[in-house]
Every structure is written in structure tokens, then in C-alpha cells.
N, C-alpha and C positions, 0 to 999 in steps of 0.2 A: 912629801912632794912626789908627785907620780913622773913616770918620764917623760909622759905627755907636756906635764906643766913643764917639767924641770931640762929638758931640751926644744920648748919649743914643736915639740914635734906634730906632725898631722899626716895620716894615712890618706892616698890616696884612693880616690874612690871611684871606682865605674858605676856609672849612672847610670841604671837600666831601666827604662822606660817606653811606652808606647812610642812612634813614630808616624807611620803609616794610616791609611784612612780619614784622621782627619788631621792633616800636617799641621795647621794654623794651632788647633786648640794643644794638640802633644807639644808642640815645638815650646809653649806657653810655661805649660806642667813642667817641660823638662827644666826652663831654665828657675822654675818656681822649687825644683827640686834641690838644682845645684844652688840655688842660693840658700836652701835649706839645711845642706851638706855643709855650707862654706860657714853658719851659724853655727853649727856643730861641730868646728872647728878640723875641719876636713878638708881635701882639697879636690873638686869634682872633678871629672873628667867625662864628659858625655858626647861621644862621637856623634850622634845624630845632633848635635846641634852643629859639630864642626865640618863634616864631610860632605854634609848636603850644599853647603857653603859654594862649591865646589866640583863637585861629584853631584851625577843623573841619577838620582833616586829609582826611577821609572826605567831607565837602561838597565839591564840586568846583568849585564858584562859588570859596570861601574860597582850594579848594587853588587854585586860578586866579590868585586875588588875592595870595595869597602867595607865586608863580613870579613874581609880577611887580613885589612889591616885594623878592624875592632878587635879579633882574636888577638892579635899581634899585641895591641897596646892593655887589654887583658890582663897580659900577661906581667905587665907593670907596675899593675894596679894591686896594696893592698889586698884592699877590700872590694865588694859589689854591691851596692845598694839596688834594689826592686821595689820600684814603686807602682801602686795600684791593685785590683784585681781583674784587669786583663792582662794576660801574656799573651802579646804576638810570637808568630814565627819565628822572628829575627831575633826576639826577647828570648825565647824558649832554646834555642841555638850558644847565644850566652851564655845563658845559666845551666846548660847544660857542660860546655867549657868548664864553667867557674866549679861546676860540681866534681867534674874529671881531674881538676887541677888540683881539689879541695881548698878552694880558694872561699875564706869568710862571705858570707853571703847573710845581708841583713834584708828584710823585708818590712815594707812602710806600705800603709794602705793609702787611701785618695789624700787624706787631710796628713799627711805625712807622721802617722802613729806609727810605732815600732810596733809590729805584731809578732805571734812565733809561725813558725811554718814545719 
């Protein structure tokens, strides 16, 4: 029995994905992600579904402030999951955190396959 099974346990997961551009279709993916994540027995965590909620995407003070409480909760997280083959700006800022941190970093393409990077 692994610990996984044998506590129950599940990492949590930063859900890094597009945003920006076209909000309607990402907003879609992203939660098409996290429910992907939560199948895999995982627990997401993907700020651009929760901050936009709330917080001015378009204001750039806001977006400022919300790059900086996504670092913040980052840092909480397991793991990182990257979904797709576009990285945005904000994506790229991420992951490059998660790389400084050496924080696990898995990579899924469109149809949510594990690929290497």
C-alpha cells in the first residue's frame, strides 16, 4: 500500500494555465483542468479561476496584486501542473517561481497527456 492510498493523501496542485485573451474559452480549460487534477486524485488550486471572481483582471494595480498573492499561495502548493502549449506572461512568471523554488512541475498538453519537458 503506497501512502498515497494508505493515508488518504492528495497533493496539492497549482493549476497553471492560460487566462488572458480569450477569458471565456481559458476559464473553460482551466476548470476542465481542475477537474482533471481532482480525477487524479489531486487537489487543484487555480487562482485565475478564483481572483478574477473578485479582483480587475484589466487594472493592473489588481493584476499586480493578484501575481502576488498567486506567488504567495505557490508556495503552498505541492506540486504545479502546466497545461497546454501556450505560455503566457503570467504563466511564464509562475513557472519560473516554481523553478526557483524547485517546486515539482508536471506538464500536460491540450487533451490533458502527461508529456516530458
Amino acid at each position: 500500500m503506497t501512502k498515497k492510498q494508505e493515508h488518504n493523501y492528495r497533493p496539492l496542485v497549482y493549476i497553471c494555465s492560460p487566462y488572458s485573451l480569450d477569458v471565456e474559452r481559458n476559464t473553460k480549460r482551466a476548470r476542465e483542468f481542475c477537474r482533471f487534477a481532482l480525477e487524479e486524485d489531486a487537489i487543484p488550486f487555480a487562482p485565475h479561476l478564483l481572483f478574477p471572481q473578485f479582483m480587475d483582471d484589466d487594472n493592473p494595480e489588481e493584476r499586480e496584486l493578484a501575481m502576488r498573492f498567486n506567488k504567495i499561495m505557490q508556495g503552498k502548493c505541492d506540486e504545479m501542473w502546466v497545461l497546454g502549449n501556450y505560455i503566457s506572461e503570467g504563466m511564464r512568471r509562475e513557472i519560473s517561481i516554481a523553478q526557483k523554488r524547485r517546486q515539482y512541475i508536471r506538464w500536460f498538453d491540450i487533451n490533458f497527456q502527461e508529456v516530458a519537458k
